[in-house]
PyMOL commands that place a pseudoatom at each C-alpha (Angstrom):
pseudoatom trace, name=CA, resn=UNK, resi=1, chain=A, elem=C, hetatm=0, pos=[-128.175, -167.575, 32.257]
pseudoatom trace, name=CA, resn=UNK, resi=2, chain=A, elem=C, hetatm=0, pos=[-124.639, -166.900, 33.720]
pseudoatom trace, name=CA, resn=UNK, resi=3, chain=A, elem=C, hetatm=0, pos=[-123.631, -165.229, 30.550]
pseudoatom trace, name=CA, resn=UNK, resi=4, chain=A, elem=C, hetatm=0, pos=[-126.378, -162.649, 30.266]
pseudoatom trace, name=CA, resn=UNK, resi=5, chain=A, elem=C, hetatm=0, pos=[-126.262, -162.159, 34.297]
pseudoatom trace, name=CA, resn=UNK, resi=6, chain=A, elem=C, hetatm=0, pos=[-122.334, -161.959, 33.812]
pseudoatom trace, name=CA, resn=UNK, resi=7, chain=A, elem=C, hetatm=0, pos=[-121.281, -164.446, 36.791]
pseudoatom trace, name=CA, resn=UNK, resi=8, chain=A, elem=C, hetatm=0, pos=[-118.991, -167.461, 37.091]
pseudoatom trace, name=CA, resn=UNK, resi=9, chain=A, elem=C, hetatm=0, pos=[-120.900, -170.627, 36.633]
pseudoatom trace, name=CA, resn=UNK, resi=10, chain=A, elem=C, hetatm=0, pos=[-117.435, -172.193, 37.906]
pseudoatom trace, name=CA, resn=UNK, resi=11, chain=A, elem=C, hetatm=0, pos=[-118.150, -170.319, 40.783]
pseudoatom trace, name=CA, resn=UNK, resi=12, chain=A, elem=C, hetatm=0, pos=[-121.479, -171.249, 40.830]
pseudoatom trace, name=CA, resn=UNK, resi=13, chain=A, elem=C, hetatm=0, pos=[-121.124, -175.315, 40.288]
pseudoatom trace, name=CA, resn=UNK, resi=14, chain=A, elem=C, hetatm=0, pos=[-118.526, -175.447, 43.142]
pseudoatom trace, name=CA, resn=UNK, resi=15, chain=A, elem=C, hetatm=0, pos=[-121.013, -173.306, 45.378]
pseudoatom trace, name=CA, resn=UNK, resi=16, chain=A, elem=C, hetatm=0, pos=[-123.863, -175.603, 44.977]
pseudoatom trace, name=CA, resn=UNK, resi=17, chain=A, elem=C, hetatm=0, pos=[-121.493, -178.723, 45.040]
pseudoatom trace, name=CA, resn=UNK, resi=18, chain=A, elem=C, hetatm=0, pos=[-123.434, -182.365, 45.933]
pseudoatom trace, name=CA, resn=UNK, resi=19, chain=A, elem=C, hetatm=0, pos=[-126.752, -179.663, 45.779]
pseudoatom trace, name=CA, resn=UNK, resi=20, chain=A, elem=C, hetatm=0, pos=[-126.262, -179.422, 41.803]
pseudoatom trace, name=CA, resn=UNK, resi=21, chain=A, elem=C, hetatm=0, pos=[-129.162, -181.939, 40.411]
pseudoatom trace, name=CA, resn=UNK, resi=22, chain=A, elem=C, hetatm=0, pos=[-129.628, -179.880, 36.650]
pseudoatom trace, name=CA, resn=UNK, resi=23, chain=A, elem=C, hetatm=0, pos=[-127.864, -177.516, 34.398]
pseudoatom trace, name=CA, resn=UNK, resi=24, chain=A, elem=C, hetatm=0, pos=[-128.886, -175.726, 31.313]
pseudoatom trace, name=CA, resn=UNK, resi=25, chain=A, elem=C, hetatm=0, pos=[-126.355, -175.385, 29.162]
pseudoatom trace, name=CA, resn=UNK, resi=26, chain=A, elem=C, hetatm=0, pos=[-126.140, -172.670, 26.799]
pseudoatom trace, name=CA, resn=UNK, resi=27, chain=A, elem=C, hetatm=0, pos=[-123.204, -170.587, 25.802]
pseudoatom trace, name=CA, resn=UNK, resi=28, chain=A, elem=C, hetatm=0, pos=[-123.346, -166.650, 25.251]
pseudoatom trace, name=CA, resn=UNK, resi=29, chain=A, elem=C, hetatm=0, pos=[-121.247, -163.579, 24.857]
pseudoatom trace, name=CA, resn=UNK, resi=30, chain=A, elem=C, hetatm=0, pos=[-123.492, -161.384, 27.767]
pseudoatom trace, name=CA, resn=UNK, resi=31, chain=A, elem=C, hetatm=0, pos=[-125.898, -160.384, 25.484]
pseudoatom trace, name=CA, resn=UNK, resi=32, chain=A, elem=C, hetatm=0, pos=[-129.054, -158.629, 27.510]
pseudoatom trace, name=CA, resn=UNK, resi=33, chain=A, elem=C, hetatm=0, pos=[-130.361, -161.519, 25.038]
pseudoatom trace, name=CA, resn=UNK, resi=34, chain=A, elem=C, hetatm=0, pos=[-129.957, -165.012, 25.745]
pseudoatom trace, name=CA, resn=UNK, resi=35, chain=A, elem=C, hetatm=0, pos=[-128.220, -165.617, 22.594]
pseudoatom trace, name=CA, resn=UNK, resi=36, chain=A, elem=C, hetatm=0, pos=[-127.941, -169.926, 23.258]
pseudoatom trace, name=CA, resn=UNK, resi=37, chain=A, elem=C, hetatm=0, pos=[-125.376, -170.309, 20.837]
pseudoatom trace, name=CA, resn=UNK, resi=38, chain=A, elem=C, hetatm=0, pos=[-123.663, -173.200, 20.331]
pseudoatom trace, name=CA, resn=UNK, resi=39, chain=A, elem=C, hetatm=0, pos=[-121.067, -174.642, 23.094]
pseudoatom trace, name=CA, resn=UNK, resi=40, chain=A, elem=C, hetatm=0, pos=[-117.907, -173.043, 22.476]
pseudoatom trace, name=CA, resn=UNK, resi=41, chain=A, elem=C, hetatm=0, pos=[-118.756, -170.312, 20.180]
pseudoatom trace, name=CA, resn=UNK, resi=42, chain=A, elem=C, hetatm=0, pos=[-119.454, -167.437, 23.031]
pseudoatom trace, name=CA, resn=UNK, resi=43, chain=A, elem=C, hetatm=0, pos=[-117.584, -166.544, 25.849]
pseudoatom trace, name=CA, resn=UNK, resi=44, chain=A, elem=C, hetatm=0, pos=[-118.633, -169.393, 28.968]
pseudoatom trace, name=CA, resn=UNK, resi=45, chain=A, elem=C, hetatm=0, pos=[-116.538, -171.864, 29.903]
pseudoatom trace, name=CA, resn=UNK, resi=46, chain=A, elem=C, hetatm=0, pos=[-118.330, -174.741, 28.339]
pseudoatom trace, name=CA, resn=UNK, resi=47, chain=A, elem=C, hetatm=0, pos=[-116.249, -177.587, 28.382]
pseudoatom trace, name=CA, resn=UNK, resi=48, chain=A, elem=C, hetatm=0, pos=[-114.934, -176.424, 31.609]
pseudoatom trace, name=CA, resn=UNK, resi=49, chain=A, elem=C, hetatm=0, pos=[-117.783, -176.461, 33.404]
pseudoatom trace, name=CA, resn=UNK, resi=50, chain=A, elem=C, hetatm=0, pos=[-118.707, -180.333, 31.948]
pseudoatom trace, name=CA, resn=UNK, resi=51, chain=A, elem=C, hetatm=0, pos=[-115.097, -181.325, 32.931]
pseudoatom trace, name=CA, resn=UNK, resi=52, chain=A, elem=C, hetatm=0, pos=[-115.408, -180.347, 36.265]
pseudoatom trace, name=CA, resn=UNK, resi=53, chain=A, elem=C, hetatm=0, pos=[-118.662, -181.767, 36.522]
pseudoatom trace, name=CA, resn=UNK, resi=54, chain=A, elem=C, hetatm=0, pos=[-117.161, -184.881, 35.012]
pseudoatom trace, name=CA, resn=UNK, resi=55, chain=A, elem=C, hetatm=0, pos=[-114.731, -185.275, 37.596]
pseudoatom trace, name=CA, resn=UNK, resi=56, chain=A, elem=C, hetatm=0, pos=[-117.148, -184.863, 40.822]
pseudoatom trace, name=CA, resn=UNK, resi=57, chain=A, elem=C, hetatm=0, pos=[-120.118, -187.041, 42.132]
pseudoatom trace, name=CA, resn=UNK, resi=58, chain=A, elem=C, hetatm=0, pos=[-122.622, -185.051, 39.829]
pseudoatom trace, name=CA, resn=UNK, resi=59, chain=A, elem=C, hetatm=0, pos=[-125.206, -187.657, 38.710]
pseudoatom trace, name=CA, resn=UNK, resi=60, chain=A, elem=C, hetatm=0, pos=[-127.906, -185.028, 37.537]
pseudoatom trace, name=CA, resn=UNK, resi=61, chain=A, elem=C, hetatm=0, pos=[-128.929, -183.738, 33.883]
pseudoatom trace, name=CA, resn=UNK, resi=62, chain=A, elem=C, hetatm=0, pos=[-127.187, -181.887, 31.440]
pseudoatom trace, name=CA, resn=UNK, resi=63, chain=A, elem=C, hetatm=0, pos=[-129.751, -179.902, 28.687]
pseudoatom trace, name=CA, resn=UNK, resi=64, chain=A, elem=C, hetatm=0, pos=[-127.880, -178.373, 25.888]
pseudoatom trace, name=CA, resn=UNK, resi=65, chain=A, elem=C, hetatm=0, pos=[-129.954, -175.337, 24.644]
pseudoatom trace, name=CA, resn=UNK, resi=66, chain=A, elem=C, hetatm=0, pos=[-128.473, -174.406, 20.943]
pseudoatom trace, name=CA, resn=UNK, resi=67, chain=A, elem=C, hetatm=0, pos=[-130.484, -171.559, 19.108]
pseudoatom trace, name=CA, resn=UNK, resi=68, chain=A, elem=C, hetatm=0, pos=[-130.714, -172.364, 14.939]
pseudoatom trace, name=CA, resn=UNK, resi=69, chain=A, elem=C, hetatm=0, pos=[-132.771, -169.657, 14.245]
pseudoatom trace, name=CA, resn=UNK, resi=70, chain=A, elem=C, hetatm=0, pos=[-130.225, -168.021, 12.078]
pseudoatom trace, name=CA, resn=UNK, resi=71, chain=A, elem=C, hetatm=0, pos=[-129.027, -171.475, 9.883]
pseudoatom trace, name=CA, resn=UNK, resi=72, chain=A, elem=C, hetatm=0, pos=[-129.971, -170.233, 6.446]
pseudoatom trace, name=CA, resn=UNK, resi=73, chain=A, elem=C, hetatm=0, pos=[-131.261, -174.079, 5.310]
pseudoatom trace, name=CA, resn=UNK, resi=74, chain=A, elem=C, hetatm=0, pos=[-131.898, -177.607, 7.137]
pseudoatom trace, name=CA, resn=UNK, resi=75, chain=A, elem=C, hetatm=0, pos=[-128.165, -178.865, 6.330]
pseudoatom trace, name=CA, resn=UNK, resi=76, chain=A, elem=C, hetatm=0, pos=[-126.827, -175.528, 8.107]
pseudoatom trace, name=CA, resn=UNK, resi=77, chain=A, elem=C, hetatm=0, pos=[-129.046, -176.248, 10.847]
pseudoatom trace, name=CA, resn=UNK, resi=78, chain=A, elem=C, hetatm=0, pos=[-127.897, -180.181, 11.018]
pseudoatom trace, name=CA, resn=UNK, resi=79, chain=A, elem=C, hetatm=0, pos=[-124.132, -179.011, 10.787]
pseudoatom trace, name=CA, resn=UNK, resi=80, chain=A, elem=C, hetatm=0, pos=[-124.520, -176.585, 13.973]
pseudoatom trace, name=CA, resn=UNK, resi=81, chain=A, elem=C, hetatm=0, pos=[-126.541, -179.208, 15.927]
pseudoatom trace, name=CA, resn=UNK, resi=82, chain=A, elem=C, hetatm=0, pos=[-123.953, -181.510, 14.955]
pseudoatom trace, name=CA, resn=UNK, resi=83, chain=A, elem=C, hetatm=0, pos=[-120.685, -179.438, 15.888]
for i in range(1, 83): cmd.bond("trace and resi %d" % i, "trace and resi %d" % (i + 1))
show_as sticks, trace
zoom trace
């Protein structure tokens, strides 16, 4: 919910450090909306935030949240989930 609460989930991932044991990842442009688009297409630092993770001790779980609600048929849907 960094997006919508506008603060730096870098920030945030180096602050709770070895503490870090889950993230929820969704991106978002700062919608009052969580908007759970997919990774890359809003304005959080995504991949970023999974490459830093990558290169610490971080041993926890990574959910990807990904809203479909607006793919106009299944393959639309398949393609975002894909992506």
């Amino acid at each position: 919910h960094t997006a919508t609460a506008r603060t730096d989930s870098l920030a945030m991932v180096d602050r709770m450090g070895d503490r870090l044991a889950h993230v929820h990842l969704a991106d978002g442009k700062g919608s009052a909306k969580d908007e759970h688009l997919v990774p890359g297409r809003g304005d959080q630092p995504c991949a970023e935030l999974l490459e830093r993770l990558a290169r610490t001790s971080f041993d926890g779980h990574v959910v990807i949240e990904v809203n479909t609600r607006r793919a106009m048929s299944s393959a639309e849907r398949e393609a975002d989930l894909a992506e």
